[in-house]
C-alpha positions as YAML, in Angstrom:
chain: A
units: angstrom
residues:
- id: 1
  name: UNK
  ca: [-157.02, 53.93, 129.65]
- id: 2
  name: UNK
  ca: [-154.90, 54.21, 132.76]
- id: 3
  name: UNK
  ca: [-151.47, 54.24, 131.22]
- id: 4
  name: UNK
  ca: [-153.32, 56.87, 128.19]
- id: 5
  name: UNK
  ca: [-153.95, 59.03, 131.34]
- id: 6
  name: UNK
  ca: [-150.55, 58.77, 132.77]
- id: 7
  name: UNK
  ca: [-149.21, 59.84, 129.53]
- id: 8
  name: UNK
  ca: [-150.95, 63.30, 129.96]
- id: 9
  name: UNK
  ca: [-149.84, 63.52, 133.08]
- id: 10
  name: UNK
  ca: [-146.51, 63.11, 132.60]
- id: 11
  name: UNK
  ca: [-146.10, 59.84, 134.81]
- id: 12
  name: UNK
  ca: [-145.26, 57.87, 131.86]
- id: 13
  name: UNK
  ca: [-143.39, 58.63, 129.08]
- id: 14
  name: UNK
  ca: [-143.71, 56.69, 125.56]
- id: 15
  name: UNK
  ca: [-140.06, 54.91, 124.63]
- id: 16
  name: UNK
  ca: [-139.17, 53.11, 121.42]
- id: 17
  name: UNK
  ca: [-139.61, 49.33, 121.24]
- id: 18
  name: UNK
  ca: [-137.58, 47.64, 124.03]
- id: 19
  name: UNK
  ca: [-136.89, 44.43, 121.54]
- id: 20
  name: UNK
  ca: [-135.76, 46.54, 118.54]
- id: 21
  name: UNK
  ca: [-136.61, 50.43, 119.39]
- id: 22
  name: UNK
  ca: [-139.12, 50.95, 116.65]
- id: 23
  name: UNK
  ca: [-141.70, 53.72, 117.02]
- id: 24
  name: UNK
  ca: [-144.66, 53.83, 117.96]
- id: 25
  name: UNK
  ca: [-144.67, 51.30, 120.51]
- id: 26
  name: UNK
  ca: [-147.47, 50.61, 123.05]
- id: 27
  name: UNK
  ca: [-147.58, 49.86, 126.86]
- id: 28
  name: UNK
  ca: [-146.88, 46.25, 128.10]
- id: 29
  name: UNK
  ca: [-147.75, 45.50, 131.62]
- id: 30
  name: UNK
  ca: [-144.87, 42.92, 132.35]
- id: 31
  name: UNK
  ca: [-146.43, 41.96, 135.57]
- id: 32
  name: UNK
  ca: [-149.79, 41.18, 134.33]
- id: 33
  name: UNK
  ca: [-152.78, 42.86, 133.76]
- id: 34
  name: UNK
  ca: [-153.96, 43.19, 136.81]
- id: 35
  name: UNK
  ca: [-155.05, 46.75, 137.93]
- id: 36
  name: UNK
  ca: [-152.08, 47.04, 140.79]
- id: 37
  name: UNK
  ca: [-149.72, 46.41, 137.95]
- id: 38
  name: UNK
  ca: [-151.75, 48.62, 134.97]
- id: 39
  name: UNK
  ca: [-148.52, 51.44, 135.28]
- id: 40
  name: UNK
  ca: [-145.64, 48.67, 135.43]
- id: 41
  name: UNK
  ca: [-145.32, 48.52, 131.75]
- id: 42
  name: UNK
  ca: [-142.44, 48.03, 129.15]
- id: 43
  name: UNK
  ca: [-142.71, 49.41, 125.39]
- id: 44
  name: UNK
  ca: [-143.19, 47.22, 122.82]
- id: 45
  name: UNK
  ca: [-144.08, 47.58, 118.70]
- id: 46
  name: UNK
  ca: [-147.24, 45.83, 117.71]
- id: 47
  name: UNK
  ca: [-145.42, 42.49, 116.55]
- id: 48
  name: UNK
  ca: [-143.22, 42.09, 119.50]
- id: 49
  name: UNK
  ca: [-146.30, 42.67, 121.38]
- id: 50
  name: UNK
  ca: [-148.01, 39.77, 120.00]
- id: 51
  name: UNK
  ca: [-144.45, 38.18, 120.41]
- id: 52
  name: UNK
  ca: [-144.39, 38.51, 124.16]
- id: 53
  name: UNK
  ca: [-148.26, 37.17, 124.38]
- id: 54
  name: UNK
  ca: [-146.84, 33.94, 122.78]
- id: 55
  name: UNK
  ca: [-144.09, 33.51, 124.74]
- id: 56
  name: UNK
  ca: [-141.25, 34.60, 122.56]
- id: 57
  name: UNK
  ca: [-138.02, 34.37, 124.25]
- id: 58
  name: UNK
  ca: [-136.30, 36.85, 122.84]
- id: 59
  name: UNK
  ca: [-139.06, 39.14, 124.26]
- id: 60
  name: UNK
  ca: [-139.07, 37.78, 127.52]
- id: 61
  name: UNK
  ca: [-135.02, 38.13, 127.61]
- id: 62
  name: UNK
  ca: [-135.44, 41.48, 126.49]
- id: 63
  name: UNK
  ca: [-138.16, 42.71, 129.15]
- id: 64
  name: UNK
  ca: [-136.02, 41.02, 131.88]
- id: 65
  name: UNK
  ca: [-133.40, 43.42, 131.30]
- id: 66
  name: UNK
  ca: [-135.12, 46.77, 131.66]
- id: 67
  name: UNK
  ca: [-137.87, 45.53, 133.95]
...
C-alpha cells in the first residue's frame, strides 16, 4: 500500500523488470520488508519475483547492481 501511494505521488516511479525489463513489474523491497525499508524497492516481473524469494542468483546478481 505504501509503495501504491508513492506511485501517486510521484516518489516512485514503475521501471521494467530489473532481471529482463519486462512490463509490468512490481515493487521488491531488497532490504526486507520491514516498514523502514517499504520504499527501498527494485522492479521485478512476477516470475523473477518468486525467483528472488527462492534465492535465485541471477536475481540476487542482478538487484546488487542497481541497488
Amino acid at each position: 500500500m505504501r509503495v501504491q501511494r508513492a506511485i501517486a505521488a510521484g516518489v516512485l516511479t514503475r521501471e521494467p523488470c530489473v532481471v529482463c525489463r519486462a512490463t509490468p513489474a512490481e515493487a521488491h523491497p531488497y532490504l526486507g520488508y520491514e516498514r523502514e525499508h517499504w520504499l527501498h524497492v527494485v522492479w521485478l516481473c512476477d516470475l523473477h519475483h518468486v525467483r528472488a524469494h527462492r534465492g535465485d542468483d541471477e536475481v540476487a546478481s542482478a538487484i546488487e547492481q542497481v541497488a
